[in-house]
N, C-alpha and C positions, 0 to 999 in steps of 0.2 A: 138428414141431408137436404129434402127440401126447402129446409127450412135457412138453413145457410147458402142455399142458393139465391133462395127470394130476396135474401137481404142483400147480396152480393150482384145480382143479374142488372143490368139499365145504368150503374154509377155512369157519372161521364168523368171526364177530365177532358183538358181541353188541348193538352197536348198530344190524342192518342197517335197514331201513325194510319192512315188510312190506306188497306189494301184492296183489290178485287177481292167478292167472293168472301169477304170478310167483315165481319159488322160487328164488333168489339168495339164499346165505348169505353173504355179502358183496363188497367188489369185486374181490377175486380172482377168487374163482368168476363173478362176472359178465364179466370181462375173459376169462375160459375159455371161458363159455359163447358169448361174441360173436368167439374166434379160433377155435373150430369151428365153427361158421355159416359163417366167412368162407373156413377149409378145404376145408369141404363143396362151398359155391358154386366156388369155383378149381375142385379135383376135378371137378366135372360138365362142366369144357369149357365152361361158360361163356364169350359172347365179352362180356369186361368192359371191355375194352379200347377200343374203339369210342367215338367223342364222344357219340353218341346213349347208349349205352349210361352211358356214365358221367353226364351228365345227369340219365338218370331215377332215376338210384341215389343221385346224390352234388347231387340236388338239394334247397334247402334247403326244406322242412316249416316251415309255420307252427306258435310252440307254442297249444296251447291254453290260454285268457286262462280262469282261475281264475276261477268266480260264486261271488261271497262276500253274503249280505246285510249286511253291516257298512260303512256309509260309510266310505271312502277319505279318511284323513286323513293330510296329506302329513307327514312323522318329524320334521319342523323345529317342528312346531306341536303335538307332544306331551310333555307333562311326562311322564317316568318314575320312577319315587319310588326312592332309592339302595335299599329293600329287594328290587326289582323282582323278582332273583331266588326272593328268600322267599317272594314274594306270586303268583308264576305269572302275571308280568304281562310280554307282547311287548318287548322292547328297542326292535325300529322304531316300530312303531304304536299300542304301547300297551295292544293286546288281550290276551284273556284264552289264554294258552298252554295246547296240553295234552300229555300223556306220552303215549308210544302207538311200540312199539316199540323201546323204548331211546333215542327221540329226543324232543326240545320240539319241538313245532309249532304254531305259530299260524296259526287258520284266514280271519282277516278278511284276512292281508296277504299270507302263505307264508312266514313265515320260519320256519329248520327249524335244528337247532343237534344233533346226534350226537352222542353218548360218553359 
């Protein structure tokens, strides 16, 4: 397992997404960093195994609903002009995208587009 760590841990790429509190140079390294967690956790004896236990582990987490102040207009009811890329304008919803990290993202709707 170390050993697919090592080779997987540091890759970059250059469109990762930059969060607080998070230092993933891209999904390599994020899939490193979450098979030594899971190393670690085995390692301690953990009892994983257990219905109870797997429950509260491998239970599903509500996501949390993005507050945008941009009214919610449903993508069938938005014209987007063929420059749309030129102009930094959302493909879904129509909003105003922005660059941040090597990625487009728009804020009213989430849509996010890498590379």
């Amino acid at each position: 397992m170390s050993e697919v760590y090592d080779q997987l841990k540091g890759i970059r790429c250059p469109s990762t997404i930059r969060q607080k509190n998070m230092s993933c140079t891209s999904c390599p390294d994020a899939i490193a960093r979450v098979l030594l967690k899971v190393s670690k956790y085995i390692d301690s004896g953990a009892d994983y195994t257990t219905p109870d236990a797997q429950a509260k582990t491998l239970a599903p987490q509500p996501a949390p609903v993005p507050q945008s102040s941009a009214p919610f207009v449903p993508a069938d009811t938005v014209e987007v002009p063929a420059n749309a890329s030129e102009v930094h304008v959302c493909p879904e919803c129509g909003g105003k995208v922005e660059h941040e990290g090597g990625c487009v993202i728009c804020r009213a709707c989430g849509f996010s587009k890498c590379g």
